[in-house]
Each structure stands twice: as C-alpha cells, then as structure tokens.
C-alpha positions in Angstrom: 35.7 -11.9 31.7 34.7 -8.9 33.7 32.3 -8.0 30.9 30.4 -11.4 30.8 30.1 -10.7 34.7 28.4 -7.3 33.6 26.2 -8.7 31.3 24.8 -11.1 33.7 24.3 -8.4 36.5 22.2 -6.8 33.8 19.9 -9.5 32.7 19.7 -10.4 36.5 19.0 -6.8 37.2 16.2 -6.1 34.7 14.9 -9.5 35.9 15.1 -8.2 39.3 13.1 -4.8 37.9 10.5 -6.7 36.2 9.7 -8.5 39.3 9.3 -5.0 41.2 6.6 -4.0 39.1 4.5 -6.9 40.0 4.5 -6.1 44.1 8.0 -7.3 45.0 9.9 -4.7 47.1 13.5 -4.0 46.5 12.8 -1.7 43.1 15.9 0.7 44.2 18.3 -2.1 44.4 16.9 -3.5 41.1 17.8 -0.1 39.6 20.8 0.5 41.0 22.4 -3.2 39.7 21.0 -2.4 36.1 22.7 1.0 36.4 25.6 -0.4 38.3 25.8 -3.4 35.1 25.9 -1.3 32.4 28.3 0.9 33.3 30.5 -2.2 33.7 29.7 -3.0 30.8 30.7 0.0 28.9 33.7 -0.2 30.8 34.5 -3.4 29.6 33.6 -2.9 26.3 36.2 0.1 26.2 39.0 -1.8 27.6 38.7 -4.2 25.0 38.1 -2.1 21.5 41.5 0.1 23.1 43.2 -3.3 23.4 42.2 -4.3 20.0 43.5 -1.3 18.4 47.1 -1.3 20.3 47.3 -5.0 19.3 46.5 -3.7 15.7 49.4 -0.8 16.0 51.4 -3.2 17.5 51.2 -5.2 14.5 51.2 -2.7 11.7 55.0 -1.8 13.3 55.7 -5.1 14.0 54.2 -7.4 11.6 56.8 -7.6 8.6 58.6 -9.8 11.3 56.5 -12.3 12.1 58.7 -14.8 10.2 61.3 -14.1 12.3 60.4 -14.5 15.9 63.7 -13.1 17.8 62.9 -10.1 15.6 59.4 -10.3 16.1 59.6 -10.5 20.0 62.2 -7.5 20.6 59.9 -5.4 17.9 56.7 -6.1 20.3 58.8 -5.6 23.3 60.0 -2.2 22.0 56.3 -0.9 21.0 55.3 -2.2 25.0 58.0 -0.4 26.4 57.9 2.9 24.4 53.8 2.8 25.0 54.7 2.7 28.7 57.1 5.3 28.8 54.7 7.4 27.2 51.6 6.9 29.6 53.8 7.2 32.5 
C-alpha cells in the first residue's frame, strides 16, 4: 500500500515540477516531494523483494508439508520464531 502511496507522490511531484518550469512558484517543494517519493518508493520496493524471499525460505523448509496443515502450521511457526530470535 505504502508503495502505491509513493508512486502517486511521484507522479504528483514531477507534475508539480513541470508546472514550475512554466512560472508557477513552489519549485523547492516540487523537488523535495519527487525526492521525498522515490525514496519511499525504494523503500517499499525493498520491504517487499525481502518479504518475497523469506516467504520463499519459508517454503523451501516448509513446503514438503503443505498436505498436512497441523504440520504445515508448527513448521511456519518455527521458521517465524527462529527468524525472530535471530534479528533480536
């Protein structure tokens, strides 16, 4: 969500920039939301390529048990724990 958010701060930002260069005032603020926007979006971007690839360790441990879902839950539940323990 936060990254939709981003990318519409950007768009409205270069808008905002373009607008500048025809006589509007305000080009400092115009910069600073396109700077502000993509640095959001970066950030968002990041969060969700590291998401993907815990999901994707997640499964690689815990996917030979997805026909079982007891088994399957206590599996994910241990990799969430353990990943916790270790960033803490």
């Amino acid at each position: 969500m936060g990254g939709l958010f981003a990318l519409i701060g950007l768009v409205l930002g270069i808008i905002a920039l373009v607008k500048t260069r025809k006589g509007a005032g305000g080009k400092g603020m115009a910069i600073a939301g396109v700077v502000l926007s993509s640095i959001s979006l970066l950030i968002a971007i990041a969060v969700f390529l590291i998401g993907i690839f815990f999901v994707g360790q997640m499964m690689e441990s815990c996917g030979h048990l997805v026909n079982n879902e007891v088994l399957f839950e206590r599996c994910v539940e241990g990799q969430t724990s353990s990943l916790m323990m270790e960033n803490s």
